[in-house]
C-alpha positions in Angstrom: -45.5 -22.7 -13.2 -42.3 -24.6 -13.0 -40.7 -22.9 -16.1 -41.5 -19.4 -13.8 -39.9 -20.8 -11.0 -36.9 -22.2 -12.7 -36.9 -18.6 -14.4 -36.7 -17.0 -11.3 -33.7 -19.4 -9.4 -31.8 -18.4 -12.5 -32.3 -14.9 -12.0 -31.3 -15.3 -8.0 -28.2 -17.4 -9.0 -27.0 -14.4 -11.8 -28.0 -11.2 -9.0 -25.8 -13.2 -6.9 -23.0 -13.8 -9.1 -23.4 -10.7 -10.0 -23.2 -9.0 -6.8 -20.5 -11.4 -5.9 -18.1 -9.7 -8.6 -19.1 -6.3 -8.2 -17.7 -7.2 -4.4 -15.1 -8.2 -5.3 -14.1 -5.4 -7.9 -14.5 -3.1 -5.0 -12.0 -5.0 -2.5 -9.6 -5.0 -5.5 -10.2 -1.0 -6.1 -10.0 -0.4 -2.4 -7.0 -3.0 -2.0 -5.3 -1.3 -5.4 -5.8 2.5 -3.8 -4.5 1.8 -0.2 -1.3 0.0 -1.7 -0.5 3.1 -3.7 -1.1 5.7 -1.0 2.4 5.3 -0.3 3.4 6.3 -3.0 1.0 9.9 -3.5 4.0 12.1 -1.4 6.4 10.9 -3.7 8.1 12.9 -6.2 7.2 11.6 -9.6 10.7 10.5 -11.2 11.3 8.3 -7.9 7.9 6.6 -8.7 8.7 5.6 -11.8 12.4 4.5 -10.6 10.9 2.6 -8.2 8.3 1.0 -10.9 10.9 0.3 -13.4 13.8 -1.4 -10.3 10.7 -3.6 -9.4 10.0 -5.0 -13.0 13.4 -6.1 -13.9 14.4 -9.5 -14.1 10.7 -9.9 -14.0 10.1 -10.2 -17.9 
């Protein structure tokens, strides 16, 4: 009986972990998509200047 139980609190602690990092994969996505929404009206070229003025001196 123990090595069930100990079998089971090891499943609980990896759905947890696991459902901890799937939460937190969707707050990055949804973090990721409402920082770009500013740039959706933008014409393409000034995205990319923009990308590219942000990155130097950065590397």
């Amino acid at each position: 009986m123990r090595t069930a139980n100990m079998a089971s609190e090891k499943d609980k602690a990896e759905d947890m972990a696991t459902g901890f990092l799937q939460s937190q994969k969707v707050n990055w996505t949804a973090n990721y998509i409402a920082r770009g929404q500013k740039f959706g009206a933008m014409p393409q070229g000034q995205v990319e200047d923009e990308w590219l003025a942000s990155t130097e001196g950065h590397g």
